[in-house]
FIGU-532794 format. One record per residue: residue number from 1; residue in one letter; x, y, z of N, C-alpha, C in turn. Coordinates in steps of 0.02 Angstrom, whole numbers, plus 50000, padded with zeros to 5 digits. Layout:
# residues N
nr  rest  n_xx  n_yy  n_zz  ca_xx  ca_yy  ca_zz  c_xx  c_yy  c_zz
NUM  A  X  Y  Z  X  Y  Z  X  Y  Z
...
***
This chain:
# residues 325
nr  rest  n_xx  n_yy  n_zz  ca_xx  ca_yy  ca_zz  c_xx  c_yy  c_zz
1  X  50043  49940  50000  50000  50000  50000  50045  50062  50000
2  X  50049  50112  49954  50074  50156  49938  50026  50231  49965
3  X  50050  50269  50038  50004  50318  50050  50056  50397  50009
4  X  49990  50416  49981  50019  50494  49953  50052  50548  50001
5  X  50031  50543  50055  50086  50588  50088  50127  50573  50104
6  X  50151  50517  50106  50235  50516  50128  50277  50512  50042
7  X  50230  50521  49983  50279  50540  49920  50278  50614  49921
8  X  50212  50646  49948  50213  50700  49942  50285  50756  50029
9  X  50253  50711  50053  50322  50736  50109  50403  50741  50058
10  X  50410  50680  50030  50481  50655  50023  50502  50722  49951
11  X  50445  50720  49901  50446  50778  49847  50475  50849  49871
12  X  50433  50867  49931  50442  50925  49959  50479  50951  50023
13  X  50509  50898  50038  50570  50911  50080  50620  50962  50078
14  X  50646  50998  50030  50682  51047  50005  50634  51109  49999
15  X  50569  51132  50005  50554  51169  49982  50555  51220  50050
16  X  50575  51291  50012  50613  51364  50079  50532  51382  50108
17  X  50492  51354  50145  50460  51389  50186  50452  51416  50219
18  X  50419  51480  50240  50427  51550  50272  50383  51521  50349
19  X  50401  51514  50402  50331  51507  50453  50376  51579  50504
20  X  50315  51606  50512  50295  51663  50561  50241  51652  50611
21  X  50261  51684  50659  50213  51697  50719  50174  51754  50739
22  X  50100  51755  50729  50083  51821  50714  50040  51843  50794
23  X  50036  51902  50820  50062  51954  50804  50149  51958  50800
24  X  50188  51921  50837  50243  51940  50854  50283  51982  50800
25  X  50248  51939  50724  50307  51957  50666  50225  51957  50615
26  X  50258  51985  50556  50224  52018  50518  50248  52023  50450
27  X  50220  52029  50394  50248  52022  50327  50241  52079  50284
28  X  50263  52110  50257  50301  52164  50213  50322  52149  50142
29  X  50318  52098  50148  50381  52070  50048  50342  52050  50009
30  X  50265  52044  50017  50233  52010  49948  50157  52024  49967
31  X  50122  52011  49910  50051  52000  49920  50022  51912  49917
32  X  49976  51916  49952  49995  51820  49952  49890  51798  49943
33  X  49894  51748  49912  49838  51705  49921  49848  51658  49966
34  X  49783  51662  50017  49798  51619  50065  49731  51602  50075
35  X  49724  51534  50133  49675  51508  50163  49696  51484  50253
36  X  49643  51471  50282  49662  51476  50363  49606  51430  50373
37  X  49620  51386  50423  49595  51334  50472  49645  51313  50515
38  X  49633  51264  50572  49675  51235  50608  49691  51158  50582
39  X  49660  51135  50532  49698  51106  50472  49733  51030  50522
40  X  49694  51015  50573  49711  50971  50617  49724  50910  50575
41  X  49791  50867  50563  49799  50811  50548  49810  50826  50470
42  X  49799  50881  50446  49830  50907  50368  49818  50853  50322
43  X  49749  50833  50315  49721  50763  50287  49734  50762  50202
44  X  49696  50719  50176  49704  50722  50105  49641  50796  50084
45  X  49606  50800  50141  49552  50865  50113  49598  50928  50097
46  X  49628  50933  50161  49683  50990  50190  49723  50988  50117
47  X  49759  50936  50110  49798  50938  50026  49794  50945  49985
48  X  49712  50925  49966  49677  50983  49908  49669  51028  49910
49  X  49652  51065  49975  49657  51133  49978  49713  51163  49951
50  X  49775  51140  50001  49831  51188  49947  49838  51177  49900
51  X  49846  51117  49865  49848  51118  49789  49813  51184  49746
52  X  49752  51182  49773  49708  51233  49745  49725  51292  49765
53  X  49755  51307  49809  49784  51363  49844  49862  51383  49810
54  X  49885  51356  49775  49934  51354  49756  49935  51371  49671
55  X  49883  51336  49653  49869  51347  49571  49844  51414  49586
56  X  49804  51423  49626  49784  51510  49632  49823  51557  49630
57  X  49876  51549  49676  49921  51596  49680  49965  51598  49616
58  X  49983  51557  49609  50026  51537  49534  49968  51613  49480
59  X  49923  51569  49462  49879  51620  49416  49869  51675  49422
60  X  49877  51700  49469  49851  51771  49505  49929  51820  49516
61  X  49982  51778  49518  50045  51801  49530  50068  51819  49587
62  X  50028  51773  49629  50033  51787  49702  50082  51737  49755
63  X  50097  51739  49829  50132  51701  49864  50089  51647  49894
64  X  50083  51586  49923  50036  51578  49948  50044  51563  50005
65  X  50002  51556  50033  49987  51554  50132  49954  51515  50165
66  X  49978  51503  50210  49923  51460  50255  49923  51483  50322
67  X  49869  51505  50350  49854  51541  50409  49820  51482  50458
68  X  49866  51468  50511  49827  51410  50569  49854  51446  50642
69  X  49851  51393  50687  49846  51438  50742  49898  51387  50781
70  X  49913  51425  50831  49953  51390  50886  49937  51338  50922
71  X  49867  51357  50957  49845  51303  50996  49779  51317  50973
72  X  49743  51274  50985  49642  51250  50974  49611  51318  50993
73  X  49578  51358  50950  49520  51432  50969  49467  51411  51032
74  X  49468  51332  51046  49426  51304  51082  49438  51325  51148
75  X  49510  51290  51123  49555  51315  51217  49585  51392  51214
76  X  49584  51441  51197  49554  51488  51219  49510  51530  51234
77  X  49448  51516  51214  49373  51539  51232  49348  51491  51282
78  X  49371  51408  51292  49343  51367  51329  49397  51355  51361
79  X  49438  51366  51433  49496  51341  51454  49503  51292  51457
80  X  49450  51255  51491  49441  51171  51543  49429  51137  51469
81  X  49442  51147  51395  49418  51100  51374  49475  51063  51331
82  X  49482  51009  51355  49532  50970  51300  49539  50925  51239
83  X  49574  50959  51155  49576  50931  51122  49603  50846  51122
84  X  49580  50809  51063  49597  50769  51034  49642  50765  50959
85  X  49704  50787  50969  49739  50793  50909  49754  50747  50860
86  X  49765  50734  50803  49764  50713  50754  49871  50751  50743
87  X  49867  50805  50756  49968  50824  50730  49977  50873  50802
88  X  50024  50864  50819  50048  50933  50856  50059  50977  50806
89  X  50096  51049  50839  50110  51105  50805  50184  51091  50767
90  X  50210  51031  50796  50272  51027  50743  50260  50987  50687
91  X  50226  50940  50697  50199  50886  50651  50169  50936  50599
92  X  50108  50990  50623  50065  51017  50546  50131  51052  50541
93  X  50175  51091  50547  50201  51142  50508  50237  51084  50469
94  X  50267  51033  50466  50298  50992  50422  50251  50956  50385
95  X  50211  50932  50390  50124  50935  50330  50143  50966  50277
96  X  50113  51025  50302  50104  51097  50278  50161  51121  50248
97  X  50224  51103  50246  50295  51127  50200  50276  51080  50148
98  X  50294  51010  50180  50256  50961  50122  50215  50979  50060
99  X  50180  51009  50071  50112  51047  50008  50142  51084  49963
100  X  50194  51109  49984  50233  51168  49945  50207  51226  49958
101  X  50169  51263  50007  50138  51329  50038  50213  51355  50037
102  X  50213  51410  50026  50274  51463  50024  50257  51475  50097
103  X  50216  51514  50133  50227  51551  50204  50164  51520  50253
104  X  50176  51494  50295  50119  51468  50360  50123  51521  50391
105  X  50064  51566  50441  50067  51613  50466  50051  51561  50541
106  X  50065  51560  50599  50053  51551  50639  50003  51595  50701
107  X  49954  51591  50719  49926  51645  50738  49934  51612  50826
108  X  49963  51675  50859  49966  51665  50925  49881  51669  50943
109  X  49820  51654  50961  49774  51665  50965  49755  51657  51038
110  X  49711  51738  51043  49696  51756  51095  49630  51778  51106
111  X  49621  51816  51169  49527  51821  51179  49530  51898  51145
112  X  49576  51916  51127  49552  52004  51089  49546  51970  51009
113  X  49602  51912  50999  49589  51885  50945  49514  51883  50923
114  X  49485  51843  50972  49422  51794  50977  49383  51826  50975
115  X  49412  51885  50970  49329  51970  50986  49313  51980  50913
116  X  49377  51962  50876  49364  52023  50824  49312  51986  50753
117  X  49283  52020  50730  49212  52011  50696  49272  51991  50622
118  X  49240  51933  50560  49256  51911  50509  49275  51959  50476
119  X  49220  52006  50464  49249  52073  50431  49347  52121  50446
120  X  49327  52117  50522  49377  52142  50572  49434  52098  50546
121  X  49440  52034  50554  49499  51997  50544  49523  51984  50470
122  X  49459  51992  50430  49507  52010  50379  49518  52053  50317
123  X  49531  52120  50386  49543  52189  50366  49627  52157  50404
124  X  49635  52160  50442  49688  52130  50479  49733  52097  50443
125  X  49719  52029  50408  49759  51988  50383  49772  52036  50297
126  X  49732  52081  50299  49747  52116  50202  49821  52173  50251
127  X  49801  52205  50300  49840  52255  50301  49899  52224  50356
128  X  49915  52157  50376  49969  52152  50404  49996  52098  50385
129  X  49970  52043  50335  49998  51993  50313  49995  52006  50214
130  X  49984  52040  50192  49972  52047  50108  49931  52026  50093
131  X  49866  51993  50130  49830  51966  50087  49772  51982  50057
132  X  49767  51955  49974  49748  51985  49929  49666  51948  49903
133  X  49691  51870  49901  49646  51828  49905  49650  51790  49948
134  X  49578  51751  49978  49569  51714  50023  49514  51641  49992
135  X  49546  51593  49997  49516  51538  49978  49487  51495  50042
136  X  49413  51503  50041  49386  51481  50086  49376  51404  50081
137  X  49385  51353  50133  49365  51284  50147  49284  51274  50130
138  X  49256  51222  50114  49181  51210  50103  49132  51232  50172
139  X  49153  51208  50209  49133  51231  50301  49158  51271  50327
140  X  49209  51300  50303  49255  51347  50329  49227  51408  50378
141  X  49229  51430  50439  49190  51474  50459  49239  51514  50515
142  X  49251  51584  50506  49303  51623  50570  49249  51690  50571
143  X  49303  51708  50641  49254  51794  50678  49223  51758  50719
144  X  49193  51794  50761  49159  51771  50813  49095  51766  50808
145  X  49051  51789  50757  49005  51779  50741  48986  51716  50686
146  X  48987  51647  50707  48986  51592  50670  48931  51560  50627
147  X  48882  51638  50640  48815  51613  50589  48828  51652  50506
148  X  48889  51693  50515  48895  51708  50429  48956  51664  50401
149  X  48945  51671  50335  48982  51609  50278  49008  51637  50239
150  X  48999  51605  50187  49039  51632  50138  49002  51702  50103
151  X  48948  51709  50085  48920  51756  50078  48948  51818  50098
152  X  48952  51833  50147  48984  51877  50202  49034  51894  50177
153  X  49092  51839  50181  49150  51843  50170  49180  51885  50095
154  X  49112  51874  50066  49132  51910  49986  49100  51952  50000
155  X  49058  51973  50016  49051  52067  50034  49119  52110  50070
156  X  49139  52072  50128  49176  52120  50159  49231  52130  50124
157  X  49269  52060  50076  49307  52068  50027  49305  52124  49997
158  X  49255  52126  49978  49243  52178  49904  49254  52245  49940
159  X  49236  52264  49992  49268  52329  50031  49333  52320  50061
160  X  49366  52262  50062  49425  52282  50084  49482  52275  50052
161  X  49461  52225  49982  49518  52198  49912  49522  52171  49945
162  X  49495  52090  49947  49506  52044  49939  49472  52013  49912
163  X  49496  51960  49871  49448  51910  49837  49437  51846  49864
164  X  49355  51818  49892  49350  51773  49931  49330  51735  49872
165  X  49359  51663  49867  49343  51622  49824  49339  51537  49876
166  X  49272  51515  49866  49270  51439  49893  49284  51368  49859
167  X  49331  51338  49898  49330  51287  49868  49301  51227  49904
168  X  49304  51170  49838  49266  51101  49860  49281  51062  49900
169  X  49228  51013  49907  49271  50976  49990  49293  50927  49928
170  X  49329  50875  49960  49384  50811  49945  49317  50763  49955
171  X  49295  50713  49924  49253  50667  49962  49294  50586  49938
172  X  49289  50550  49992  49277  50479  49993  49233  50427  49991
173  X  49214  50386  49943  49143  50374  49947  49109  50406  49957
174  X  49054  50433  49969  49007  50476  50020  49038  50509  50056
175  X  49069  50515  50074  49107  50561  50137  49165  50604  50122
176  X  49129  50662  50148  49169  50734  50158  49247  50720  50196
177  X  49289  50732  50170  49350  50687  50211  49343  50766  50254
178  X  49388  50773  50294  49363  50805  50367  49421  50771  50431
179  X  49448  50835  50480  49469  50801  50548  49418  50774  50586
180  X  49363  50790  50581  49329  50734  50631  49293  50684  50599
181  X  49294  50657  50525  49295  50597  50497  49339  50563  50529
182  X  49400  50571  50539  49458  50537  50534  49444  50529  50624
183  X  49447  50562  50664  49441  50553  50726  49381  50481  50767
184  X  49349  50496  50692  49273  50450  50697  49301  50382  50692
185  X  49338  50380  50637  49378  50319  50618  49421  50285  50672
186  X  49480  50327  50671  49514  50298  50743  49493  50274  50795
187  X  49442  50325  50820  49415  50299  50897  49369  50241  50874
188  X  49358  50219  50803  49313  50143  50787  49362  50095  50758
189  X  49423  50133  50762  49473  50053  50752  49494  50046  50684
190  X  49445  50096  50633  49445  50071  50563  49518  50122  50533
191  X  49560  50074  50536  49652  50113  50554  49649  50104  50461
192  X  49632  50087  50411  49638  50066  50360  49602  50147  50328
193  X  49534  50155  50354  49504  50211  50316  49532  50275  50326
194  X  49549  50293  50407  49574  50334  50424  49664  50338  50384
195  X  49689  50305  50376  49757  50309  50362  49742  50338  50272
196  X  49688  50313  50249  49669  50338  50168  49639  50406  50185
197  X  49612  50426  50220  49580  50484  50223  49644  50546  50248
198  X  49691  50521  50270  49754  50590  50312  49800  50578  50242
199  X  49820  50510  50212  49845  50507  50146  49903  50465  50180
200  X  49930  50450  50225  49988  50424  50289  49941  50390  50346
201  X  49997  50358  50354  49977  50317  50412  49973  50356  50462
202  X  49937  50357  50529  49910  50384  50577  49970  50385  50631
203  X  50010  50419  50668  50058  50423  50692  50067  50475  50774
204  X  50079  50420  50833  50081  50456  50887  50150  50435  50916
205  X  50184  50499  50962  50257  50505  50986  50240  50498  51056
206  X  50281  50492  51092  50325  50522  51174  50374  50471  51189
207  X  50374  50473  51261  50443  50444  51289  50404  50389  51313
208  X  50461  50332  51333  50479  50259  51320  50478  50272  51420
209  X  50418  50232  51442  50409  50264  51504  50419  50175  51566
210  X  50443  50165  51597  50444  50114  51654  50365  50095  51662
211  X  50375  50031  51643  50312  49980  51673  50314  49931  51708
212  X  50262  49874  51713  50256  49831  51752  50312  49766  51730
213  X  50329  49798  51667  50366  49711  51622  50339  49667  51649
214  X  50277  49655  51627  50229  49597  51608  50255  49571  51537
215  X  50259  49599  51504  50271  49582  51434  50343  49527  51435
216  X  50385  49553  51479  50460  49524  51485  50461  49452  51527
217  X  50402  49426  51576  50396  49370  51579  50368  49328  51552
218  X  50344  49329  51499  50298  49289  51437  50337  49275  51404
219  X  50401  49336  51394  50443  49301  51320  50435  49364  51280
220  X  50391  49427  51300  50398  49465  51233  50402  49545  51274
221  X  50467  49563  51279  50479  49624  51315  50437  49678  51277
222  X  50393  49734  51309  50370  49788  51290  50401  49837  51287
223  X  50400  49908  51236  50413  49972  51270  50333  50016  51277
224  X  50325  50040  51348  50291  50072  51364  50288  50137  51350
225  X  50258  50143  51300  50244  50229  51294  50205  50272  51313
226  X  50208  50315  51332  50167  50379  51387  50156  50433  51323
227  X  50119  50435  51273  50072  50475  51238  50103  50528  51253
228  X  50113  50601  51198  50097  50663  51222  50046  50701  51240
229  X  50040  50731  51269  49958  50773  51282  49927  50781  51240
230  X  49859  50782  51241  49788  50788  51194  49806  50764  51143
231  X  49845  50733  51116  49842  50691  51063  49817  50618  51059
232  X  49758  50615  51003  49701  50558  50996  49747  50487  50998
233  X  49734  50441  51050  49749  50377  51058  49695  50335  51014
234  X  49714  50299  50959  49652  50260  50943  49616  50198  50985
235  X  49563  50174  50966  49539  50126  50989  49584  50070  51001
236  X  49553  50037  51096  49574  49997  51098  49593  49926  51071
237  X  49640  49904  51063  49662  49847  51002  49729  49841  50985
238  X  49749  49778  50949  49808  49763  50941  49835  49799  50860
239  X  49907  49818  50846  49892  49870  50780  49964  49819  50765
240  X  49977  49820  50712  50029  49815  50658  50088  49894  50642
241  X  50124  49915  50677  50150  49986  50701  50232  49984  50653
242  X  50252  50022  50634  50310  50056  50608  50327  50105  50642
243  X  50401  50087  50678  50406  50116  50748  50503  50176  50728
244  X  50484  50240  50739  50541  50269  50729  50582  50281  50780
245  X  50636  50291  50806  50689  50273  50850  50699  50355  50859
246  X  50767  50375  50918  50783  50428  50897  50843  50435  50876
247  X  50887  50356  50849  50934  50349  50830  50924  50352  50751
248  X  50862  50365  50715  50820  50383  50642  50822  50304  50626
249  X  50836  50249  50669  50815  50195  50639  50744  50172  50637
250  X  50708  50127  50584  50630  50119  50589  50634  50058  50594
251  X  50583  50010  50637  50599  49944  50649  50535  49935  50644
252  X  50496  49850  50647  50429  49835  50624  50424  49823  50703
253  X  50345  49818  50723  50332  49787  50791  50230  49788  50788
254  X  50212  49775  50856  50155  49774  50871  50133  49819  50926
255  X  50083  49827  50932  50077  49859  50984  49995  49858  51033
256  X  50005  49848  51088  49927  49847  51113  49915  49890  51154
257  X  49860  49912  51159  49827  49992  51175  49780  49953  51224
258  X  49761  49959  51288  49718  49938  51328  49733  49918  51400
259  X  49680  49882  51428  49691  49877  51501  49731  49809  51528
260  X  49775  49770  51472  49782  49693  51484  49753  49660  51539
261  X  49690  49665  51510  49631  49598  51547  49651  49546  51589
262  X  49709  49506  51532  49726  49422  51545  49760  49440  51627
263  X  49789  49506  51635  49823  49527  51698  49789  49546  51757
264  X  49719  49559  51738  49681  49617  51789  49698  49681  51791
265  X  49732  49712  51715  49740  49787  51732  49690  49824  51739
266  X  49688  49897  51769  49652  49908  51800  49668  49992  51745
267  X  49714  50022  51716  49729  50069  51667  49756  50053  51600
268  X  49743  50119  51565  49744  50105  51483  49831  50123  51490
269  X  49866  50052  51436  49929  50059  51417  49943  50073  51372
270  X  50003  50077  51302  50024  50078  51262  50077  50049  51254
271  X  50073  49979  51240  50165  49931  51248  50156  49908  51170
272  X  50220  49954  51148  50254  49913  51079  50295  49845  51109
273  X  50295  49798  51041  50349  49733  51065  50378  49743  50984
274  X  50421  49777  50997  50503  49782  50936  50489  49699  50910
275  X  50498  49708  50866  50509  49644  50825  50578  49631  50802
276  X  50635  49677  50826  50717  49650  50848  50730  49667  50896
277  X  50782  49656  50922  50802  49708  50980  50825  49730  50994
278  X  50833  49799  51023  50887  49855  51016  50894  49900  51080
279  X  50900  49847  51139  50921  49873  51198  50865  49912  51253
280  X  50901  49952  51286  50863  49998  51314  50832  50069  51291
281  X  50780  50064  51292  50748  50135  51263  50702  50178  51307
282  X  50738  50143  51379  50710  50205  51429  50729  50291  51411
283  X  50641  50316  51421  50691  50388  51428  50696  50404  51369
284  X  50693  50360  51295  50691  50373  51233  50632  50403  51213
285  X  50623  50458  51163  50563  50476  51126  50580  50427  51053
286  X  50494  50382  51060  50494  50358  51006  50438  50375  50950
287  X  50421  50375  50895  50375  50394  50849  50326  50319  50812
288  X  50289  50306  50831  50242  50257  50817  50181  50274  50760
289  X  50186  50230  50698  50165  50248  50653  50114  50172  50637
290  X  50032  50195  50639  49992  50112  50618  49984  50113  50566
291  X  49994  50075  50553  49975  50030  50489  49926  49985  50473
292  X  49883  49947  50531  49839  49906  50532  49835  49881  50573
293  X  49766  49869  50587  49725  49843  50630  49723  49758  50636
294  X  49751  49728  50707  49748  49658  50679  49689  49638  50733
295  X  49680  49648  50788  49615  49624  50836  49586  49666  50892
296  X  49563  49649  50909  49522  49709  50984  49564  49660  51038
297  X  49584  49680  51094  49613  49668  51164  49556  49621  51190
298  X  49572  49564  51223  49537  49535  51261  49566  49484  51302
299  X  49550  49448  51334  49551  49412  51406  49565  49352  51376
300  X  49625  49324  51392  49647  49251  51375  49640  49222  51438
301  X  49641  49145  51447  49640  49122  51490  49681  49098  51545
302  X  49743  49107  51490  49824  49102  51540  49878  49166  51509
303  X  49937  49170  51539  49987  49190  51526  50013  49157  51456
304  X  50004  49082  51447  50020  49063  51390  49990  49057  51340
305  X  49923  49059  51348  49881  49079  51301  49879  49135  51262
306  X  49909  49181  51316  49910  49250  51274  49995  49236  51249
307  X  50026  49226  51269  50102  49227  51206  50088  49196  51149
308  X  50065  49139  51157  50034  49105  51108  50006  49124  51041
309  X  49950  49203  51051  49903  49231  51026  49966  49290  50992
310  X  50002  49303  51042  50055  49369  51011  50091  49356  50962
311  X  50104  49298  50958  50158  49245  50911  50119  49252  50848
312  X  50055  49237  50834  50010  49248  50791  50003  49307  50752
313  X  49977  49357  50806  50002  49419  50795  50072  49469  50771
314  X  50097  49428  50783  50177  49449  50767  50185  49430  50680
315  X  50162  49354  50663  50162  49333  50606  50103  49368  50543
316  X  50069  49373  50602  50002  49420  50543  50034  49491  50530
317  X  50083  49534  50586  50082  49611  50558  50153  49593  50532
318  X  50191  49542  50541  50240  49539  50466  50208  49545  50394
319  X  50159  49514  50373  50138  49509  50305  50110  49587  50312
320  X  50089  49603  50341  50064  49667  50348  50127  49721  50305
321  X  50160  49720  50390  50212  49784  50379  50246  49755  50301
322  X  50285  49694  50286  50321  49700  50243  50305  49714  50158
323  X  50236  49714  50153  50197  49755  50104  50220  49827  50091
324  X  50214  49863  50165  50259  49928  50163  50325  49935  50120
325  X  50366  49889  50135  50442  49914  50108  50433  49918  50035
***
């Protein structure tokens, strides 16, 4: 299985992208076509967008842009409330170079932010970022007033020079591809649709954290990973994983997400089992990438029953992963 964003990553690796932090910094050198969302998980929808965002600018003789934000508009109008991420902020800005966007604007976003009316913001983005045209998402909706659309958006244009132009959604079968398609997916396990819908396999990081090594008396040592914050854990289940090191080596393994039953756990884990072995990786940040879905977690009847079952598992996400290479 061949996913388009990691040809499209590998194409655009070289390309000089501008990222700024706005207010802090500000642009002066060009007039730019741009579009803005928080572009969570920079899916295959998100990639049509720039494409289209990109032929625009091209035609028009413009730079192009992508305007997202620092952290969720959620969590600053709602404090107590916590996302489910799909990329951190380092992950989308490397997306987002990927596309070939000349300049990401980063918006520090705040509650004076959060005041200012559609019109207001983008009088703002013409007179402090160049922008000339604005290519709106199919749903696309900013300002604080969330009952006007696109309509709107091309009036206030027209008084302020800019040209609001909408584009189409991406669909899959029936379906609007979308970050909370994809969120829908994960949290139902379906690691196959979701990995077609972002264009890449679905991918979560942190550090390599001390456990119970349960895994290490069965015969199949784990590394325990401790998730970064608000980033979406998928459904519980056993996955087929492509696991990155921070030595840049990538090794095949498995991995199970859940409460190990057969044990009486009592909290949700995350233990990869490396399929070679390469020492200690306490303390290591590792990068875990699924690939497929091989079963849901459940309750064996012994200790050996379940090695037994992993052995299985181990042989099923070989045919898996080695499809990849």
């Amino acid at each position: 299985m061949v996913f388009f964003g990691f040809s499209l990553v590998i194409h655009y690796l070289c390309t000089p992208m501008k990222t700024i932090f706005f207010p802090d910094q500000t642009l002066n050198d060009g007039k730019y076509a741009a579009t803005i969302g928080f572009f969570d998980g920079v899916h295959q929808g998100h990639q049509f967008l720039m494409r289209r965002l990109n032929e625009e600018a091209r035609e028009r003789g413009l730079l192009s842009m992508a305007i997202t934000f620092e952290r969720h508009p959620r969590q600053v109008v709602q404090g107590d409330w916590k996302p489910e991420l799909l990329t951190d902020l380092h992950e989308k800005l490397r997306l987002l170079k990927a596309t070939g966007i000349d300049v990401v604007v980063v918006l520090r976003f705040n509650r004076q932010m959060a005041s200012l009316s559609a019109g207001e913001f983008m009088q703002l983005m013409h007179d402090r970022l160049g922008v000339r045209m604005l290519l709106t998402g199919y749903d696309n909706r900013f300002g604080h007033d969330r009952t006007e659309g696109f309509g709107d958006y091309q009036c206030y244009g027209c008084k302020i020079g800019i040209d609001v132009v909408c584009a189409d959604a991406l669909t899959v079968g029936q379906l609007n591809v979308s970050s909370s398609l994809v969120r829908r997916l994960l949290k139902a396990g379906n690691m196959e649709e979701a990995n077609h819908c972002l264009g890449r396999p679905y991918s979560i990081s942190g550090q390599v954290v001390h456990g119970e090594q349960i895994g290490r008396t069965i015969g199949f040592p784990t590394a325990n990973l401790q998730p970064d914050d608000d980033k979406l854990v998928p459904m519980d289940g056993v996955y087929a994983v492509m696991v990155d090191l921070d030595n840049d080596k990538r090794l095949q393994g498995i991995m199970n997400i859940g409460t190990r039953p057969t044990f009486n756990g009592t909290h949700r884990t995350l233990e990869t089992n490396l399929l070679e072995p390469v020492g200690n990786l306490y303390g290591q940040r590792i990068f875990v990438h699924f690939i497929g879905r091989l079963r849901s977690e459940r309750q064996f009847p012994s200790a050996d029953a379940l090695a037994e079952q992993i052995q299985k598992d181990i042989e099923q996400a070989k045919d898996i992963l080695n499809q990849e290479v």
